[in-house]
C-alpha positions as CSV (number, residue, x, y, z in Angstrom):
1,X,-10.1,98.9,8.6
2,X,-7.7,99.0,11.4
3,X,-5.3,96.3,12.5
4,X,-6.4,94.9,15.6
5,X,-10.3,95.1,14.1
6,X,-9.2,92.7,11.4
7,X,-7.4,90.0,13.5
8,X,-10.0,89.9,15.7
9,X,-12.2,88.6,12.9
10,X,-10.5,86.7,10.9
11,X,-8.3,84.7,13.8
12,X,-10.9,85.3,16.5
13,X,-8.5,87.0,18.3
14,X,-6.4,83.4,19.2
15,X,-2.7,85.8,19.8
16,X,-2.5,89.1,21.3
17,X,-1.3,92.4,19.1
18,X,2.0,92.2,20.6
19,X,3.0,89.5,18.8
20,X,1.4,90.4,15.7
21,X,3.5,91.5,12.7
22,X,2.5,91.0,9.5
23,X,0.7,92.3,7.3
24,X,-2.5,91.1,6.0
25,X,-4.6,91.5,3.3
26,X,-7.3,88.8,3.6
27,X,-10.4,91.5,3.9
28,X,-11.5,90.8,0.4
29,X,-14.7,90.3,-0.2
30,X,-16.2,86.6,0.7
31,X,-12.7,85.2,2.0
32,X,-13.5,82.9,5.1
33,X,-10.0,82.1,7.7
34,X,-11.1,79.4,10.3
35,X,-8.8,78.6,12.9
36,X,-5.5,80.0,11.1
37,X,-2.2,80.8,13.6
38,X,0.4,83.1,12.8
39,X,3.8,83.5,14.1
40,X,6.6,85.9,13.1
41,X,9.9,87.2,13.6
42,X,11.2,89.7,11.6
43,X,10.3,92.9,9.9
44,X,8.7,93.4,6.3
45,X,7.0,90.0,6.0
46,X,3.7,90.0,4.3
47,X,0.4,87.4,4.0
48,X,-1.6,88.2,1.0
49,X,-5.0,85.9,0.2
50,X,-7.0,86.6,-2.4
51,X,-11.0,86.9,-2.8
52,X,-13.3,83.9,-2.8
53,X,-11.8,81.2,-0.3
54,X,-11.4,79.1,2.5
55,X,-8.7,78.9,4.6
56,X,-8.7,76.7,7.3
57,X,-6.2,74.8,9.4
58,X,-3.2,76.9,8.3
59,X,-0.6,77.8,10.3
60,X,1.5,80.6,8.7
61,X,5.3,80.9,9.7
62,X,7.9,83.6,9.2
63,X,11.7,83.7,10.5
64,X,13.6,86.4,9.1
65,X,13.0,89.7,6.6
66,X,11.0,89.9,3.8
67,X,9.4,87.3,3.5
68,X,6.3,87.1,1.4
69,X,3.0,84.3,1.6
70,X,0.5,84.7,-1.0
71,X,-2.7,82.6,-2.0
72,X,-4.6,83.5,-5.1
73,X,-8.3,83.7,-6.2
74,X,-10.6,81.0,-4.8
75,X,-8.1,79.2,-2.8
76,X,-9.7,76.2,-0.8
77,X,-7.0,74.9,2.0
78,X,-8.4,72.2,3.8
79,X,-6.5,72.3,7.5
80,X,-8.0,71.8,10.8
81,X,-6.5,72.4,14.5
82,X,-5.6,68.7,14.7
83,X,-4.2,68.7,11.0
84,X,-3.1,71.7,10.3
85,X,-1.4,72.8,6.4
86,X,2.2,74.5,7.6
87,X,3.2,77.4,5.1
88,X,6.4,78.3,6.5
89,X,8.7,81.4,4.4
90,X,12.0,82.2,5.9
91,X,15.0,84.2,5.4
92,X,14.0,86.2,2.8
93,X,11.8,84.0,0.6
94,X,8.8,83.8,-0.6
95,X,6.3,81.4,-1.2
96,X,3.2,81.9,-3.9
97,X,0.1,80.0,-4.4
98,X,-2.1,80.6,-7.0
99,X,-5.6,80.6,-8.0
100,X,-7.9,78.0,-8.0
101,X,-5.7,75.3,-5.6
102,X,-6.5,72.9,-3.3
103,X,-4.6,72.0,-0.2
104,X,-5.7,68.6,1.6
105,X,-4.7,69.0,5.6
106,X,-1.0,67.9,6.5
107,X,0.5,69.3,4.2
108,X,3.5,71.4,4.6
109,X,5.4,73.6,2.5
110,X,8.8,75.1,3.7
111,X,11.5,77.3,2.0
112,X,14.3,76.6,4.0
113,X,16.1,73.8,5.8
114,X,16.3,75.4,9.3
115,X,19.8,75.3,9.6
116,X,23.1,76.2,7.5
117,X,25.2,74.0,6.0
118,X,29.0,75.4,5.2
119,X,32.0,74.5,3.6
120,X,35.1,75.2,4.7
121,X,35.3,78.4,2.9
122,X,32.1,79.5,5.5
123,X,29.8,79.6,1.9
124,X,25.8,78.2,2.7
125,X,25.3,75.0,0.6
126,X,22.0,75.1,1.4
127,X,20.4,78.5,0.7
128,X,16.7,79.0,1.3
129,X,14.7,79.2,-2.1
130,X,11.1,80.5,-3.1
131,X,8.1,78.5,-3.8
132,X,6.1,78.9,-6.5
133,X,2.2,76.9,-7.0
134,X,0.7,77.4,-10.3
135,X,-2.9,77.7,-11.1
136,X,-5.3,74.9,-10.4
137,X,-2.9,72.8,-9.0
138,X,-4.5,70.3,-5.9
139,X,-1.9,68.8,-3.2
140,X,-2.8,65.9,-1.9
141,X,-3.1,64.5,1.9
142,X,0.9,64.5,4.0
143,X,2.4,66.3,0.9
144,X,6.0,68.0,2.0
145,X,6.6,71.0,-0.8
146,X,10.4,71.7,-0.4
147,X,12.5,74.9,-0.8
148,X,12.9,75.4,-5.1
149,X,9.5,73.7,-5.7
150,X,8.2,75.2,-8.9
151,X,4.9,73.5,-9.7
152,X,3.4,75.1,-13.2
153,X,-0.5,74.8,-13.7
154,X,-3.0,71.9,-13.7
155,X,-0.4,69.9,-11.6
156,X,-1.5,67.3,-9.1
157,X,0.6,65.9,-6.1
158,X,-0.6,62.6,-5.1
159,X,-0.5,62.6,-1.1
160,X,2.3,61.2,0.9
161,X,4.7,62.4,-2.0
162,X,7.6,65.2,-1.9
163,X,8.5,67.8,-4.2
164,X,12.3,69.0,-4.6
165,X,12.5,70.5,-7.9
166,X,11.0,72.6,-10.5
167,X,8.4,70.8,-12.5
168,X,8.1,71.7,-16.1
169,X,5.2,70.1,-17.6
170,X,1.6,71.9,-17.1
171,X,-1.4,69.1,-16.5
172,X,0.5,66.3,-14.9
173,X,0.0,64.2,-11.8
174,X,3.1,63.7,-9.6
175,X,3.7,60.9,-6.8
176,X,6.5,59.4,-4.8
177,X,9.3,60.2,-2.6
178,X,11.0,62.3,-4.3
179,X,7.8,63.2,-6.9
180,X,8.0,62.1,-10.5
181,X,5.4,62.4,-13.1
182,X,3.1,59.1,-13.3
183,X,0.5,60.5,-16.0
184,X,0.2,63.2,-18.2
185,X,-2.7,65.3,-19.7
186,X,-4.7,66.2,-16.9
187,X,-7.3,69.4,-15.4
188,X,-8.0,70.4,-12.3
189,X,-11.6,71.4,-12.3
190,X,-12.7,75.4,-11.7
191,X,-13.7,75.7,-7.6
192,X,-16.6,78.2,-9.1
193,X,-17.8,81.3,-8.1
């Protein structure tokens, strides 16, 4: 399937070829885009979405090189045009969803802080850092993932809250500003098919 055919489906042709340059592997079998945006700059960056979902309402962002977005198996993200989920990779960074997850709309995930911070050596204090969403994990309404989030399976975020950090405990529920764990022992139910 060529290029051009598949953005005209999936994005129903909303930007023009020219500005188009990623690559993207959405074609599997029963995966449904609605009203997705992407913009790019840079060379080598990559959207991957597995079989079985519905993506809608995201607006996928790339700055940089190699830069990588994937969402696994059965993936339901819950955006719209007028609430749209932000995945934004940049500078060389990645950002990996995995099967079985559920974004509510506003939420926005981001591996970098958009500018540089230095000391007086000229080092970055702020380096951009990969993403990583386990397995079954639902983010709730407003949520702001930040760069070094590492969220493992059967993790809930309760919506308005913000993740910093890497998260060790599987089948927990996380709220606040910044996100702590508030209960413990919890599934996130199968999406089917």
């Amino acid at each position: 399937m060529n290029i051009s055919y598949l953005i005209y489906n999936l994005f129903h042709n909303r930007f023009s070829l020219k500005m188009w340059k990623l690559e993207l592997d959405a074609s599997r079998k029963k995966t449904k885009l609605r009203h997705c945006h992407v913009t790019d700059s840079g060379k080598n960056n990559t959207i991957t979405i597995g079989e079985y979902g519905l993506i809608s309402g995201v607006r996928f962002f790339t700055s940089g090189n190699n830069n990588h977005i994937t969402i696994g198996r059965k993936a339901y993200c819950n955006g719209s045009t007028q609430q749209p989920i932000r995945l934004n990779a940049c500078d060389g960074t990645s950002i990996t969803i995995g099967d079985n997850i559920i974004l509510s709309n506003n939420v926005e995930i981001h591996t970098t802080d958009y500018h540089r911070i230095t000391n007086d050596n000229g080092n970055v204090l702020n380096k951009p850092k990969d993403i990583v969403i386990g397995n079954r994990c639902w983010i709730g309404l407003r949520c702001i993932i930040l760069k070094g989030t590492i969220l493992p399976d059967d993790t809930i975020v309760g919506a308005c809250s913000v993740t910093n950090k890497v998260y060790c405990e599987s089948g927990t529920i996380i709220a606040g500003i910044p996100a702590k764990a508030v209960r413990t022992g919890v599934k996130v139910g199968d999406l089917g098919n």
